[in-house]
ZAZA-44248 format. One record per residue (C-alpha): x, y, z; residue number from 0. Coordinates in steps of 0.1 Angstrom, whole numbers. Layout:
N
<node east="X" north="Y" up="Z" logu="NUM"/>
...
//
This chain:
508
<node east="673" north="327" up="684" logu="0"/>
<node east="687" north="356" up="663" logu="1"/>
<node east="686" north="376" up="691" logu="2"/>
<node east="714" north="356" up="713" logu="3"/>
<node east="735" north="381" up="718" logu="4"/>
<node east="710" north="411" up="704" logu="5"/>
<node east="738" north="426" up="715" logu="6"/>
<node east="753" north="405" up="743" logu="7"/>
<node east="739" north="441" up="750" logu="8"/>
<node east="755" north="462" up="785" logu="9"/>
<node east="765" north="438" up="809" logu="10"/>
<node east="774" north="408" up="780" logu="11"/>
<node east="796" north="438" up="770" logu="12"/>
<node east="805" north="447" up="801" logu="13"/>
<node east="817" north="406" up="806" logu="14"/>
<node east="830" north="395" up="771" logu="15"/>
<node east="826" north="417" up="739" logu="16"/>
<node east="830" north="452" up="736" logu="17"/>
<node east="808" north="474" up="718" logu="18"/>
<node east="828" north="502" up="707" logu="19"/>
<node east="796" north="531" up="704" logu="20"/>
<node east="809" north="552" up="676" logu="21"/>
<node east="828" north="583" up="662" logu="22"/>
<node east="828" north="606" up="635" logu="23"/>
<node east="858" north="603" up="615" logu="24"/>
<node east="891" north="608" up="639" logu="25"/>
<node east="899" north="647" up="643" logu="26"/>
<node east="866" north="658" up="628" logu="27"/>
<node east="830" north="670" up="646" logu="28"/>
<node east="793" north="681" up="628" logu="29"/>
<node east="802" north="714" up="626" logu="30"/>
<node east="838" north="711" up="611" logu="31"/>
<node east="815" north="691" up="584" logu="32"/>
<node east="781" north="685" up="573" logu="33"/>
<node east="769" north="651" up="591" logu="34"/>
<node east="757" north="637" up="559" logu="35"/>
<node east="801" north="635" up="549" logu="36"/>
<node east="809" north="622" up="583" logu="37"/>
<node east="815" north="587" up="588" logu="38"/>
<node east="806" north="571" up="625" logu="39"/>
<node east="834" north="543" up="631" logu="40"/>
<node east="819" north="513" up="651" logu="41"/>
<node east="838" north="482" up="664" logu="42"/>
<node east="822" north="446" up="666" logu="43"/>
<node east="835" north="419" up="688" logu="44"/>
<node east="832" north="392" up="657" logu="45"/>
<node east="820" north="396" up="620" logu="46"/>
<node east="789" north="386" up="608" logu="47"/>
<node east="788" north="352" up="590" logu="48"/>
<node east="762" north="355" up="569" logu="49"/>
<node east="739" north="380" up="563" logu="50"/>
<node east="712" north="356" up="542" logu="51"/>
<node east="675" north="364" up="556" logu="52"/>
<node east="668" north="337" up="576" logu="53"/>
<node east="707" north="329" up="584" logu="54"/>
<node east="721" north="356" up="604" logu="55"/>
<node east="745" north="338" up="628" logu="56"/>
<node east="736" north="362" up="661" logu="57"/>
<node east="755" north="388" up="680" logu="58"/>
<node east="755" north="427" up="671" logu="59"/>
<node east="727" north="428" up="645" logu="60"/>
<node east="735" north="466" up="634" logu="61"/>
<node east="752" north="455" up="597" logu="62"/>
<node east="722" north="435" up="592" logu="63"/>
<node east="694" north="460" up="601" logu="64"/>
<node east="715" north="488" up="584" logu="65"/>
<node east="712" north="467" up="549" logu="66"/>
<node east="676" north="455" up="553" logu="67"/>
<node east="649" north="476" up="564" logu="68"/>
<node east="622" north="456" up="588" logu="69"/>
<node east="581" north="445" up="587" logu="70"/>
<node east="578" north="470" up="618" logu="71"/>
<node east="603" north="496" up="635" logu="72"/>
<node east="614" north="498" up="673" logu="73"/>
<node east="621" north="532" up="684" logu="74"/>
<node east="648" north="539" up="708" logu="75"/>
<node east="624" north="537" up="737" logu="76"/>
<node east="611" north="502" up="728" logu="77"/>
<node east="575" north="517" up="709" logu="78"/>
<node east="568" north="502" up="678" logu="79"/>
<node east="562" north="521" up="649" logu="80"/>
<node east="555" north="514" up="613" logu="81"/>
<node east="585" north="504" up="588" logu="82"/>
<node east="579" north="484" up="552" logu="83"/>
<node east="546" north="483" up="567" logu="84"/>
<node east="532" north="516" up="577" logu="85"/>
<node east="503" north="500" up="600" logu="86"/>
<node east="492" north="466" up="612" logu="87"/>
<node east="461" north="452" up="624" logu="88"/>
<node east="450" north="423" up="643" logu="89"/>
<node east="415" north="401" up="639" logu="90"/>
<node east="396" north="400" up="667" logu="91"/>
<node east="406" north="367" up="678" logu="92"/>
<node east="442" north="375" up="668" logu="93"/>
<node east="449" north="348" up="643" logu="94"/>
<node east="451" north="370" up="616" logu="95"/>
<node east="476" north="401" up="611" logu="96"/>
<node east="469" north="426" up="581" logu="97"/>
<node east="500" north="447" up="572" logu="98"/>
<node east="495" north="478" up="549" logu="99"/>
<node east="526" north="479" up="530" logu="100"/>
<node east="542" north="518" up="523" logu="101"/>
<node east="540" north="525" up="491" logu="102"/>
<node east="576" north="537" up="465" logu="103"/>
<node east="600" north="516" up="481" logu="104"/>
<node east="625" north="502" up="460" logu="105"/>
<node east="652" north="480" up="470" logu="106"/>
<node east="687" north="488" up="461" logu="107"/>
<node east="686" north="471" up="430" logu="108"/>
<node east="655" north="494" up="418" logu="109"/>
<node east="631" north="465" up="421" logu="110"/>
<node east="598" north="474" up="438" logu="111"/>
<node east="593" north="466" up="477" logu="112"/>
<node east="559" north="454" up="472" logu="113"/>
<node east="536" north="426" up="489" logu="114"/>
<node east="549" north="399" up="470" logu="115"/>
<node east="585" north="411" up="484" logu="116"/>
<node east="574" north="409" up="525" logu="117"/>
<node east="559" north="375" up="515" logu="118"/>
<node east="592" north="365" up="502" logu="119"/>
<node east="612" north="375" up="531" logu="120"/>
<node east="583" north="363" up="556" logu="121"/>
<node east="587" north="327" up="539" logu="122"/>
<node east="627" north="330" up="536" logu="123"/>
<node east="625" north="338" up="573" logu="124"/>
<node east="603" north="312" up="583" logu="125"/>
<node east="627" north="284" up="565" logu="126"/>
<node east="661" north="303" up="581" logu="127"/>
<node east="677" north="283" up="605" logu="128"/>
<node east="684" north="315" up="625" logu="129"/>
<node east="648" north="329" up="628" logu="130"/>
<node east="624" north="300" up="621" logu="131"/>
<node east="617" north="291" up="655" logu="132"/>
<node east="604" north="328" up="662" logu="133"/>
<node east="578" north="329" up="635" logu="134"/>
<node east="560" north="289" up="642" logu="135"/>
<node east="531" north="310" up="652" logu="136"/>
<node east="525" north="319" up="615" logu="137"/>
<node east="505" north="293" up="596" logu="138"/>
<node east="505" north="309" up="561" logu="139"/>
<node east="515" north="342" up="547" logu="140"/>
<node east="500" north="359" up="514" logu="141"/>
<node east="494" north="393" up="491" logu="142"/>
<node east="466" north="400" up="488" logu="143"/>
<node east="472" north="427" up="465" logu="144"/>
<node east="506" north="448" up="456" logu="145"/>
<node east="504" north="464" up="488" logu="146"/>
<node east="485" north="446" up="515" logu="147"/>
<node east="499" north="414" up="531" logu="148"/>
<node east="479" north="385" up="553" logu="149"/>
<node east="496" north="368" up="579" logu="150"/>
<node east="477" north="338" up="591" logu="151"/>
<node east="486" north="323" up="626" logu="152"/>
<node east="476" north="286" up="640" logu="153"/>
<node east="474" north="307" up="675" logu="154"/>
<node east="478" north="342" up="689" logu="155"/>
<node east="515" north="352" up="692" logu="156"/>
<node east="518" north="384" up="711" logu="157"/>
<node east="555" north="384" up="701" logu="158"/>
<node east="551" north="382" up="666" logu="159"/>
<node east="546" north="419" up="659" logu="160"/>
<node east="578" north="428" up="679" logu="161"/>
<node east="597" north="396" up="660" logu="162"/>
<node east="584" north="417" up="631" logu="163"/>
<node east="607" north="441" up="642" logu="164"/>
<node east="638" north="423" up="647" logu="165"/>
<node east="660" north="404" up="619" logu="166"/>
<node east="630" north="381" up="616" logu="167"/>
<node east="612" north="411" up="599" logu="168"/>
<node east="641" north="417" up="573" logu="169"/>
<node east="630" north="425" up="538" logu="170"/>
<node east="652" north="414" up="513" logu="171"/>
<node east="652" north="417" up="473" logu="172"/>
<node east="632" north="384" up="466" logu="173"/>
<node east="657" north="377" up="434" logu="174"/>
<node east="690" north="373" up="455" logu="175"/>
<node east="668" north="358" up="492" logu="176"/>
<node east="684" north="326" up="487" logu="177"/>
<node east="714" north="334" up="464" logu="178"/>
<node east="750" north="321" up="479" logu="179"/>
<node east="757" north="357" up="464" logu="180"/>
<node east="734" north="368" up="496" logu="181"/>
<node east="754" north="358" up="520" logu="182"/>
<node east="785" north="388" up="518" logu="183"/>
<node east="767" north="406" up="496" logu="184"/>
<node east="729" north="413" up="509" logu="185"/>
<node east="705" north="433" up="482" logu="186"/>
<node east="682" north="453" up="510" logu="187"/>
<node east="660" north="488" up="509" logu="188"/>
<node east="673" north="498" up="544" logu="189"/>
<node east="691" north="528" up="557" logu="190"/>
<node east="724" north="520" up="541" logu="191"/>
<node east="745" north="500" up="516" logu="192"/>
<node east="770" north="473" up="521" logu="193"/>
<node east="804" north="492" up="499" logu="194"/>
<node east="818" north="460" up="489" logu="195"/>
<node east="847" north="476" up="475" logu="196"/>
<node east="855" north="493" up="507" logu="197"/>
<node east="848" north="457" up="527" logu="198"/>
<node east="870" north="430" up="539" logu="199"/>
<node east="850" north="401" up="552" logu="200"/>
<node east="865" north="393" up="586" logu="201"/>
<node east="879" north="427" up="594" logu="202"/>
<node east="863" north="458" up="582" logu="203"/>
<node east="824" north="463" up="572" logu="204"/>
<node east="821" north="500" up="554" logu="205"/>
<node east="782" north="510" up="548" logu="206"/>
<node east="774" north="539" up="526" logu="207"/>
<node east="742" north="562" up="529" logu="208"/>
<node east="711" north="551" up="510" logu="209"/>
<node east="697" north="581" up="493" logu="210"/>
<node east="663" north="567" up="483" logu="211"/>
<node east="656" north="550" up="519" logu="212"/>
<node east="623" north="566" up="531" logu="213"/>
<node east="629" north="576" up="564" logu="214"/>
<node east="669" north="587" up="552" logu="215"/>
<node east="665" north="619" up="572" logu="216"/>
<node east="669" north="602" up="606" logu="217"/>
<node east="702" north="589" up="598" logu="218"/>
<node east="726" north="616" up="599" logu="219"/>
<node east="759" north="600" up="592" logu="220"/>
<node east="768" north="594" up="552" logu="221"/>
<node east="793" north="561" up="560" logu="222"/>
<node east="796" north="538" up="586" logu="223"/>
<node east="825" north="518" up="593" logu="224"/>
<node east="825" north="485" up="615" logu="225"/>
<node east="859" north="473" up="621" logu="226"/>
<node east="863" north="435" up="640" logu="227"/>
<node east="880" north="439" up="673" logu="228"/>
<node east="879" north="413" up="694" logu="229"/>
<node east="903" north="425" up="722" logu="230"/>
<node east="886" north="446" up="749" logu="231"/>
<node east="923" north="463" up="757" logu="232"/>
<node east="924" north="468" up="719" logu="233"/>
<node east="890" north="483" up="720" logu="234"/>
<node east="896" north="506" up="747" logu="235"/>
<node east="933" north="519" up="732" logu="236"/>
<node east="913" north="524" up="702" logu="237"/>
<node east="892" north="547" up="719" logu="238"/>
<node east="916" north="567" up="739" logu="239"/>
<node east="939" north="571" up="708" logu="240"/>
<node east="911" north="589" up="690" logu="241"/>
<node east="905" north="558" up="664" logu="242"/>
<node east="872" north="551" up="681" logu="243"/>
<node east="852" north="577" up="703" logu="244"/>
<node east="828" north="557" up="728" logu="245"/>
<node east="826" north="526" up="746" logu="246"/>
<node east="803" north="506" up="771" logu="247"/>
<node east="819" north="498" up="806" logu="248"/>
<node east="802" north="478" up="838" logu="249"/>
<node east="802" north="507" up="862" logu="250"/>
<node east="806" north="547" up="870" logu="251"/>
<node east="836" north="539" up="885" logu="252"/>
<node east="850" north="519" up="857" logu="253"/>
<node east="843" north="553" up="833" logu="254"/>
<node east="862" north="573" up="856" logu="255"/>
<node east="893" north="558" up="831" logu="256"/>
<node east="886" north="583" up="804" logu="257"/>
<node east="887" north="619" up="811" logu="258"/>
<node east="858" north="643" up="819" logu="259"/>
<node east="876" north="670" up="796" logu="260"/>
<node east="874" north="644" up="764" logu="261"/>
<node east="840" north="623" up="771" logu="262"/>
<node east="806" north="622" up="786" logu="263"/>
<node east="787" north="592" up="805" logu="264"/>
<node east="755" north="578" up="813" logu="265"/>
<node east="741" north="550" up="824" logu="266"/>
<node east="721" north="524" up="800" logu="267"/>
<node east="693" north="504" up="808" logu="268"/>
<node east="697" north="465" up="813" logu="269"/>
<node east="699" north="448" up="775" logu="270"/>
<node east="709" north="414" up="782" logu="271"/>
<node east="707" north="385" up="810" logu="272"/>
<node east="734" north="363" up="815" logu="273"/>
<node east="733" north="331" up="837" logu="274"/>
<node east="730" north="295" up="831" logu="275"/>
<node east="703" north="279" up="809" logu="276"/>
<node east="692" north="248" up="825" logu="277"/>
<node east="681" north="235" up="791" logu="278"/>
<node east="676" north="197" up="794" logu="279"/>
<node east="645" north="196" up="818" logu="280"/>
<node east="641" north="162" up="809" logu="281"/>
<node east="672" north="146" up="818" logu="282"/>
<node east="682" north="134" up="785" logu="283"/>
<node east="713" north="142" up="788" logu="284"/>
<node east="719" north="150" up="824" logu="285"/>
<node east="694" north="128" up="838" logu="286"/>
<node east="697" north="149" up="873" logu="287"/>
<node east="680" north="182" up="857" logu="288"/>
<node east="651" north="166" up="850" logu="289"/>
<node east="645" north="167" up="887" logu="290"/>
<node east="629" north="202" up="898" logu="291"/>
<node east="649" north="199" up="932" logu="292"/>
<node east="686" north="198" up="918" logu="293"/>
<node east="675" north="228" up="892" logu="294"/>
<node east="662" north="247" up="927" logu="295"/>
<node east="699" north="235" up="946" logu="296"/>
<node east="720" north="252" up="911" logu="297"/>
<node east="699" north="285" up="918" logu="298"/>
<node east="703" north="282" up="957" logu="299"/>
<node east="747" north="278" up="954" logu="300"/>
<node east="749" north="305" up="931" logu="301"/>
<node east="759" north="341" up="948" logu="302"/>
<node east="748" north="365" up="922" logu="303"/>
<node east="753" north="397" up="944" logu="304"/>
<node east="789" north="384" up="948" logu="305"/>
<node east="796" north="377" up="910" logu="306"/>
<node east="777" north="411" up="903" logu="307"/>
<node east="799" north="429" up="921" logu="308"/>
<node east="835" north="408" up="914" logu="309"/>
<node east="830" north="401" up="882" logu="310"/>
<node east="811" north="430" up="868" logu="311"/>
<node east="818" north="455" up="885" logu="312"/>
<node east="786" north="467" up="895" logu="313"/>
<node east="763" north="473" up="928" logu="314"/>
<node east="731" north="465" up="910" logu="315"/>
<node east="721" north="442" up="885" logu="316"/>
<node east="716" north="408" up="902" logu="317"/>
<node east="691" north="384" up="891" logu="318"/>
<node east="671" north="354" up="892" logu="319"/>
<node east="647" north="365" up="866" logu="320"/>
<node east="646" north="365" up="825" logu="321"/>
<node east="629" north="390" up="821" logu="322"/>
<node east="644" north="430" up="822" logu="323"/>
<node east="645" north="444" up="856" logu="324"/>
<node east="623" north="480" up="841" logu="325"/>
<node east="597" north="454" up="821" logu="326"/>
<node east="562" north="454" up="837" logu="327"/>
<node east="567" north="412" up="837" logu="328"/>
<node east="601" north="419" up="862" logu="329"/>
<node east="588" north="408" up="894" logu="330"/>
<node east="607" north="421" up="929" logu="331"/>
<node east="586" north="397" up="952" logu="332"/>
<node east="602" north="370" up="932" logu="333"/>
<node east="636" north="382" up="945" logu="334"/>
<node east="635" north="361" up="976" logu="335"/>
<node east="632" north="332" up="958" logu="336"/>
<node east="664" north="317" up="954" logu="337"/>
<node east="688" north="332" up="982" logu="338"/>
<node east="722" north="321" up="984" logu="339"/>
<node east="724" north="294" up="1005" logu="340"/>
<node east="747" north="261" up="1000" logu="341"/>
<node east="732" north="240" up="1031" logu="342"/>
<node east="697" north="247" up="1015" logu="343"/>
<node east="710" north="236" up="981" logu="344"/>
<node east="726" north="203" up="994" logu="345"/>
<node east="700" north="193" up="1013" logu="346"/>
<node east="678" north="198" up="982" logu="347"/>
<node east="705" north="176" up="961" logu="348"/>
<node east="702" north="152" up="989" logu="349"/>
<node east="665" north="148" up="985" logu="350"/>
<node east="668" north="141" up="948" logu="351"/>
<node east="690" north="112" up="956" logu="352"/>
<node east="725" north="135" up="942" logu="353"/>
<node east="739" north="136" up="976" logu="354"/>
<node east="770" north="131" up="958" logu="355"/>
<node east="767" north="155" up="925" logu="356"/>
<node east="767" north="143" up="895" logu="357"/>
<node east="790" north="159" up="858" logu="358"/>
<node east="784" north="180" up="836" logu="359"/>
<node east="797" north="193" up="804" logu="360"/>
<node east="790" north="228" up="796" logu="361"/>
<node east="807" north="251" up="766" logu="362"/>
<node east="832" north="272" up="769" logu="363"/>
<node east="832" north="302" up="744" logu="364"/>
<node east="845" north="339" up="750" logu="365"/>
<node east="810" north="350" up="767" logu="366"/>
<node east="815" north="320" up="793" logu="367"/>
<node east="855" north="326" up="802" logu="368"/>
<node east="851" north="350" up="830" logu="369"/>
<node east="825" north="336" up="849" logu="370"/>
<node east="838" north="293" up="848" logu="371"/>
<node east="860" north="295" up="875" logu="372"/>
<node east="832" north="309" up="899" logu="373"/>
<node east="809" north="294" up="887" logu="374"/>
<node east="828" north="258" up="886" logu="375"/>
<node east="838" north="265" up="928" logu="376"/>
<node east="799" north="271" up="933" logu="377"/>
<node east="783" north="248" up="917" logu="378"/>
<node east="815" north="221" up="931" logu="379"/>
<node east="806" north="234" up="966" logu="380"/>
<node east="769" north="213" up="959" logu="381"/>
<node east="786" north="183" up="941" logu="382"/>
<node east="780" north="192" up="910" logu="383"/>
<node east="814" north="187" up="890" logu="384"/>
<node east="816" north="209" up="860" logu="385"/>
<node east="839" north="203" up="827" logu="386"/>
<node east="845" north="230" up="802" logu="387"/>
<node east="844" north="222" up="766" logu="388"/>
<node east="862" north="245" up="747" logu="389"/>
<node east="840" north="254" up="712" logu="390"/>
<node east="846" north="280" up="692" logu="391"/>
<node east="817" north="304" up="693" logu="392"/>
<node east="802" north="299" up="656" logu="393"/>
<node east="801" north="267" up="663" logu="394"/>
<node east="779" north="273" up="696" logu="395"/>
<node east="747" north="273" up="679" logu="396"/>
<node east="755" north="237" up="663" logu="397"/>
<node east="763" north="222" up="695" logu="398"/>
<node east="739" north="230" up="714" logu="399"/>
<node east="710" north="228" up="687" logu="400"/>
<node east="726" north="193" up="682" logu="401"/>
<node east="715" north="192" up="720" logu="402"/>
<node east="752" north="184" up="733" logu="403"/>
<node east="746" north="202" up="762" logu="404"/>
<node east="726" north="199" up="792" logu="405"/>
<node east="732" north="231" up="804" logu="406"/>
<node east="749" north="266" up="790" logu="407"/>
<node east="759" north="300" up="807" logu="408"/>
<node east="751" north="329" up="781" logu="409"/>
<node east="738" north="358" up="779" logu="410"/>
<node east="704" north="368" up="757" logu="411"/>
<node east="699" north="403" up="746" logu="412"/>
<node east="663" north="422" up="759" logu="413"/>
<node east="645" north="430" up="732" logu="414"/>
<node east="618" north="460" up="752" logu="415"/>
<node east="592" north="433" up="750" logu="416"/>
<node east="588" north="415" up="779" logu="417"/>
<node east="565" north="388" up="752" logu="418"/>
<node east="592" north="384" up="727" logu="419"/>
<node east="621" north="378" up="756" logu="420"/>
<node east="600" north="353" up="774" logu="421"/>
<node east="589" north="338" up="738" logu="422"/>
<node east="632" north="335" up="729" logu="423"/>
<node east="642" north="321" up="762" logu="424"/>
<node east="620" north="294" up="751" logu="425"/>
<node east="626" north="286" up="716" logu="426"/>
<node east="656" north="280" up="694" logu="427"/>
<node east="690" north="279" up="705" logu="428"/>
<node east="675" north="284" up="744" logu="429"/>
<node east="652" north="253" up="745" logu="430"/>
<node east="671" north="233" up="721" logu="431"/>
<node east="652" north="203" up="737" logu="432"/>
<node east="620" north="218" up="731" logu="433"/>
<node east="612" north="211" up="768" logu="434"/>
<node east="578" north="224" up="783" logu="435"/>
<node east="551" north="213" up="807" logu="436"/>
<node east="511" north="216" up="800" logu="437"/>
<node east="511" north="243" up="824" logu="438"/>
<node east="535" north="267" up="806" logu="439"/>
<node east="518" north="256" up="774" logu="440"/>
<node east="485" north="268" up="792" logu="441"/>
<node east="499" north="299" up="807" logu="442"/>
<node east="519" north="309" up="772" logu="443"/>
<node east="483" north="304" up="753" logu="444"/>
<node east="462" north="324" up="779" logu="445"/>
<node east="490" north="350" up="778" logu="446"/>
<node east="491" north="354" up="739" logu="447"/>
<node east="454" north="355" up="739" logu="448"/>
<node east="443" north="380" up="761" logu="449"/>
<node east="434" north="414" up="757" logu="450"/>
<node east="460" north="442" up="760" logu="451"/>
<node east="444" north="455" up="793" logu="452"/>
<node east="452" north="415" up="808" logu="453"/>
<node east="484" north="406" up="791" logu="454"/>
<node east="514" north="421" up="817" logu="455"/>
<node east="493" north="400" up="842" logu="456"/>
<node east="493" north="370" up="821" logu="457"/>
<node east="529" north="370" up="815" logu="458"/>
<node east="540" north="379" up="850" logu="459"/>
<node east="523" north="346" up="855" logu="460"/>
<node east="544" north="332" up="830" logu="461"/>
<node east="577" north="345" up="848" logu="462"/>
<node east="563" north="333" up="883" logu="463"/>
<node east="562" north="301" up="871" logu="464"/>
<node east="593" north="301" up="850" logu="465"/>
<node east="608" north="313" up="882" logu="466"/>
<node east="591" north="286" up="909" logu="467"/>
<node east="603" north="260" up="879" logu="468"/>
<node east="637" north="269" up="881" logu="469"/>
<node east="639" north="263" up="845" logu="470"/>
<node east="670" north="288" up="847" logu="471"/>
<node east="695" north="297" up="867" logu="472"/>
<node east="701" north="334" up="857" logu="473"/>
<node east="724" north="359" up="875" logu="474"/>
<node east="732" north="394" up="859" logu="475"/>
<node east="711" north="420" up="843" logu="476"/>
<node east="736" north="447" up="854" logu="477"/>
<node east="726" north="484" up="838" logu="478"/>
<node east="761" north="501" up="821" logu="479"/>
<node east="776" north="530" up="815" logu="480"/>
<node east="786" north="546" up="782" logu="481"/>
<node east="814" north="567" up="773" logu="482"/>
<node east="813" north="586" up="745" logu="483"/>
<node east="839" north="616" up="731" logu="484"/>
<node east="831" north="650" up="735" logu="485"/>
<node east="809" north="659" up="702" logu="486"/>
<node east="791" north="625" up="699" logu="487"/>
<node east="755" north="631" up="710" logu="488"/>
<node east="743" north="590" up="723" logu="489"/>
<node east="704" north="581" up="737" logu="490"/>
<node east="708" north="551" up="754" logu="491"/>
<node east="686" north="521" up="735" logu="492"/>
<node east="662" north="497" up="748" logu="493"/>
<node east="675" north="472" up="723" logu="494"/>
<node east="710" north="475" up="720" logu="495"/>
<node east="729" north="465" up="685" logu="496"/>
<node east="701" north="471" up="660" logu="497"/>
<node east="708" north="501" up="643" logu="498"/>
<node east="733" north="532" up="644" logu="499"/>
<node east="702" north="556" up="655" logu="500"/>
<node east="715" north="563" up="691" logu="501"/>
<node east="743" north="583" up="675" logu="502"/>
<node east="737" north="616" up="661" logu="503"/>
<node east="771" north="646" up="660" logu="504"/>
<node east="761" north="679" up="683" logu="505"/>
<node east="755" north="709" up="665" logu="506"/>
<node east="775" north="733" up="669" logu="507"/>
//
């Protein structure tokens, strides 16, 4: 669940937040200074509520990661690479995961990152209310010695190392895991250090270089400050007023706004999938989901190339799939499943004895506004009446854990592992009902099991099926386009929001 809005990534950017790139400090580029006495200014849609291991509320995980340092690292291409622990190793039936932990890490408070540490974290994690539903794979976790660490699993998880890698990996000082003095004021080993004097919870988030990180060399800039914007005009003024020096938009023609003379542009791969999580498959709440056939009608009414291209912005990017369009699980033949067609849908509805629609209630939060109106005429063209419930987004994750909802639009961030999106979409916040079917238990076991050479085959079968189910109804996975000032060198992530390593100043 952490991993909601892993960024609300391109096109959840593109439709609700804004995530303003970066800058070096207003009027000054690496060359004017050395990088290390620059500070890159970020923006973030909403602050982060806690930053407790095991509690992080979702959304723009780059604080986080920049305080805590992870089990295992994601490179900007989606490889994974060793972190706290250098190298991993799996048991030949994959139950058991040895991690070799790097040795003369301290945390920030000069304690040792050792064994005992990870297993601490690991434990905190798999408590957190945020996180716990990723790691139910692990069984038991233990040192061995100072700096080896055994994680035993109740079945193969081919998502866990990549979890590992996310804010389920966080290492934290094991004195302050569960302090309340954890929450604003986080004691990690990562890449930087939360300034409290120079933060104000709820508007401005200042990090400050950590000297003694092992890796420090790869993060150029010596503070990083995160202001909370939630405006997207603001955001944007910001940036052209030279307070903020990059931004993601939907489309090319949407960066045409900002001057060729002042900022580059490039496209960025597809980070996020927004549509409508069908979550009550059993008709607990809605009884009328529980019936394959109406879930098949919602996917029929809903005109993704229209709301692509409307809404967004953007010629490509529709979707009926949960997976990212360049993942080796993404399947084109599945495509043609669910067409646009409203006499298909009703006739479908019809079938299922909904002839005349049934209600529903579904949340209404910032990432939802711009699509309910659509959305509401579509799905009314089938029957299906649709009330909005306005809820505050931190309260989102209550609600719908507290299974208030039938059904959701949202967006969840990729991750570059087609295992670990397919294992999120599934747990937590996205399967608050816990809903499955032997057959996806089957084809999830099978998948998590198999050898590397088997496994994209095993988890397009997992898609296929997802897909056939209509267990969702998704519609955008829209690739955007950054815009970043003249000076500000970006690589485009696979994972957005995790880190500030995408920016780097040009030498000059």
């Amino acid at each position: 669940m952490q991993k909601i809005l892993r960024k609300l990534a391109a096109v959840a950017t593109v439709a609700t937040t804004v995530l303003a790139l970066a800058s070096c400090s207003p009027g000054s580029q690496a060359g004017g200074e050395e990088p290390q006495n620059l500070t890159l200014h970020l923006a973030a849609a909403s602050p982060p509520g806690n930053f407790t291991i095991g509690n992080w509320t979702g959304g723009d995980a780059t604080l986080f990661l920049s305080v805590y340092d992870t089990v295992i690292h994601q490179t900007l291409d989606g490889k994974l690479e060793g972190g706290v622990a250098k190298k991993w190793e799996y048991s030949d039936d994959k139950k058991t995961l040895t991690l070799s932990i790097r040795d003369g890490m301290k945390f920030t408070d000069r304690t040792p990152v050792n064994a005992e540490a990870v297993v601490a974290s690991l434990r905190a994690a798999m408590a957190g209310a945020s996180t716990k539903a990723n790691l139910t794979s692990i069984a038991s976790v233990e040192a061995t010695d100072s700096s080896t660490v055994k994680v035993s699993l109740s079945r193969p998880d081919a998502s866990l190392v990549p979890v590992l890698a996310s804010v389920a990996g966080a290492v934290g000082a094991p004195a302050v895991l569960t302090a309340e003095s954890s929450k604003l004021e986080p004691v990690g080993s990562g890449a930087y250090v939360l300034d409290k004097a120079k933060t104000t919870a709820g508007s401005v988030y200042t990090l400050t270089k950590n000297p003694d990180y092992w890796d420090a060399g790869a993060y150029p800039y010596g503070t990083v400050e995160t202001k909370i914007i939630a405006d997207a005009t603001a955001v944007q003024n910001a940036m052209l007023s030279g307070q903020l020096d990059a931004t993601s938009v939907s489309s090319a023609e949407e960066a045409k706004q900002y001057p060729e003379s002042q900022f580059s542009s490039g496209p960025t791969p597809p980070a996020a999938v927004g549509g409508l999580f069908i979550v009550d498959r059993a008709g607990s709440v809605v009884p009328a989901l529980a019936d394959v056939r109406v879930r098949k009608a919602i996917n029929l009414a809903i005109d993704r190339e229209s709301i692509q291209k409307k809404l967004i912005g953007a010629e490509r990017g529709a979707t009926n799939q949960m997976v990212s369009p360049s993942g080796e699980t993404f399947d084109k033949d599945l495509l043609s499943a669910y067409p646009f067609d409203v006499d298909k849908a009703k006739s479908l509805m019809a079938e299922a004895g909904y002839a005349n629609g049934f209600a529903v209630t579904m949340p209404s939060t910032p990432i939802s506004l711009r699509f309910e109106s659509v959305l509401s005429q579509q799905l009314g063209a089938i029957g299906i009446k649709v009330k909005w419930e306005s809820v505050p987004f931190q309260d989102f994750y209550a609600k719908v854990l507290g299974r208030s909802y039938g059904m959701f639009f949202m967006f969840n961030g990729l991750s570059g592992s087609d295992a670990l999106d397919l294992n999120n979409n599934l747990t937590g916040v996205f399967n608050p009902f816990n809903a499955t079917t032997p057959e996806l238990d089957a084809l999830r076991a099978a998948a998590d099991a198999a050898p590397d050479a088997k496994q994209v085959s095993a988890f397009k079968a997992i898609n296929k099926y997802l897909v056939e189910q209509a267990f969702y109804a998704p519609i955008i996975a829209g690739e955007g386009v950054y815009v970043v000032k003249k000076g500000i060198e970006f690589t485009p992530p696979v994972a957005r929001g995790q880190n500030v390593l995408p920016f780097k100043p040009v030498s000059k």
